[in-house]
N, C-alpha and C positions, 0 to 999 in steps of 0.2 A: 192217712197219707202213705205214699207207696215206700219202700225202702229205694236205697240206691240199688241195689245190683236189678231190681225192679226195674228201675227208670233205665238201666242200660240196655236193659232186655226189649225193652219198650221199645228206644231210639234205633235199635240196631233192626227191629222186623219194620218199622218203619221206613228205615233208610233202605232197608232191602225189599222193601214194597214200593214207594216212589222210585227207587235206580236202578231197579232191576239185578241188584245183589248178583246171584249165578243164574238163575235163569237171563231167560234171551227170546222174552216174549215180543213179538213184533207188533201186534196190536193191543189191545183193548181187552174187554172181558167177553171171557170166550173165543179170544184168536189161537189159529193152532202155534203149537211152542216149535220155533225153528232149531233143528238137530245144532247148525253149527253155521257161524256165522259167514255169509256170502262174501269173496271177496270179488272187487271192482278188476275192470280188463288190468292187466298191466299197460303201461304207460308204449312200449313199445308194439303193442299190440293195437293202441290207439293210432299211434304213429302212421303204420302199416295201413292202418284202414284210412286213414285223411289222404296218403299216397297215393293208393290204388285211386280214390275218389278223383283226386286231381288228375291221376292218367286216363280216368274214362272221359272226363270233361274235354282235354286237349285232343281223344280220338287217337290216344297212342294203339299201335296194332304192333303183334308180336313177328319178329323175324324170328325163323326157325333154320334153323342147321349152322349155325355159328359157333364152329370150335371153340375158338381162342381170341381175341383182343388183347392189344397193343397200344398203350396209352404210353409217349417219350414225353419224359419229363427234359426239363431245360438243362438241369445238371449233371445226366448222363443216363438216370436212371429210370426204369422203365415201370410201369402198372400194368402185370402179367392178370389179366384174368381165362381159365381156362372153364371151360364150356358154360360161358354168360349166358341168363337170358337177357334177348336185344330186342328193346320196344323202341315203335319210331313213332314219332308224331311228327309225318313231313308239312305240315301245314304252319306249324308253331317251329320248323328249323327245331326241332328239340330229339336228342337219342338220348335214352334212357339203357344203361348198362347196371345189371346188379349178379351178383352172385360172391363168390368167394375169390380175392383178391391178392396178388403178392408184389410188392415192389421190390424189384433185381436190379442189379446192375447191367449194363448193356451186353458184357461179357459173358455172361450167364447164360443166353438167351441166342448166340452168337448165332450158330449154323443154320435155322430154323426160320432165324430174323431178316437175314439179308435183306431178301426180295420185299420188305417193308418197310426199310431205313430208305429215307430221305436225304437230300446232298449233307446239310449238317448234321442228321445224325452221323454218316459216314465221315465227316470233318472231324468228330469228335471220337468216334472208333478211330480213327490210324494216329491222333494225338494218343491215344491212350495207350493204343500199342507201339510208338515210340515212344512214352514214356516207358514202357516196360522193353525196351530192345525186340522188337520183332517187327518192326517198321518194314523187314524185308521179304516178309511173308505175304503183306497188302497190296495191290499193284494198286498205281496212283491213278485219281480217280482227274480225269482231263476232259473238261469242256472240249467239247466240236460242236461244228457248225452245221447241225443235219439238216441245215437249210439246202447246202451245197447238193444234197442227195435226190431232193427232191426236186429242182429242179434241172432242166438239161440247160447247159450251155447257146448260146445265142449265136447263132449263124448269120451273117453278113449276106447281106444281097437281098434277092427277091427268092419270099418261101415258096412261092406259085413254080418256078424254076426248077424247085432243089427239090422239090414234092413231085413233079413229073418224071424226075429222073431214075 
């Protein structure tokens, strides 16, 4: 009968023969011994490629020469992204914006931004810069009626008349 330190010796090439102990054999007998063990995509890299996948199905196409986007947030503040790439899928109404991202406050972004604010963004710029005393720097922004411009005035009588004249 074997001694104990026998029987451990036993159980341990054993267990290191069924578990694979330190090796990091992949197969069977006879398979080559793998240097080090494979790892799987990371998870964001799966991510990325289910994406792409969904953008080729919808037929998104790339727009090329887009500086900067302007994404106004309700609360004043803005989602600055500078040199996006901008895919469109006009069929699915879908724009796709990715790159590197910073949300500002509307101030921030002031001189640059005008010709893009909208009537309530501008409601919300001269509130803030009356909150801050400089409400006199803004000039107020006054509905007209460019209806009046484009058309002329109506003339009384017969236009046959007033056209021969």
């Amino acid at each position: 009968m074997p001694s104990e330190a026998e029987m451990a010796a036993a159980r341990e090439r054993m267990i290191a023969k069924r578990f694979g102990g330190a090796t990091a054999n992949t197969g069977g007998k006879g398979a080559a011994r793998r240097k080090k063990k494979s790892s799987s995509r990371s998870s964001s890299a799966q991510s990325d490629a289910k994406l792409t996948g969904a953008l080729k199905k919808l037929g998104a196409t790339n727009i090329p020469g887009v500086e900067e986007i302007n994404l106004f947030k309700e609360d004043g503040k803005v989602i600055h992204f500078v040199n996006p790439k901008l895919q469109a899928a006009i069929g699915a109404n879908t724009f796709i914006v990715s790159g590197a991202s910073e949300t500002k406050p509307l101030q921030d972004l002031l001189p640059g931004i005008v010709p893009q604010l909208g009537m309530d963004n501008i409601q919300q710029l001269q509130q803030a810069m009356a909150a801050q005393g400089m409400a006199g720097d803004m000039p107020k922004v006054v509905e007209e009626d460019e209806d009046d411009d484009d058309v002329p005035d109506l003339v009384d009588g017969n236009f046959e008349e007033i056209s021969e004249k």
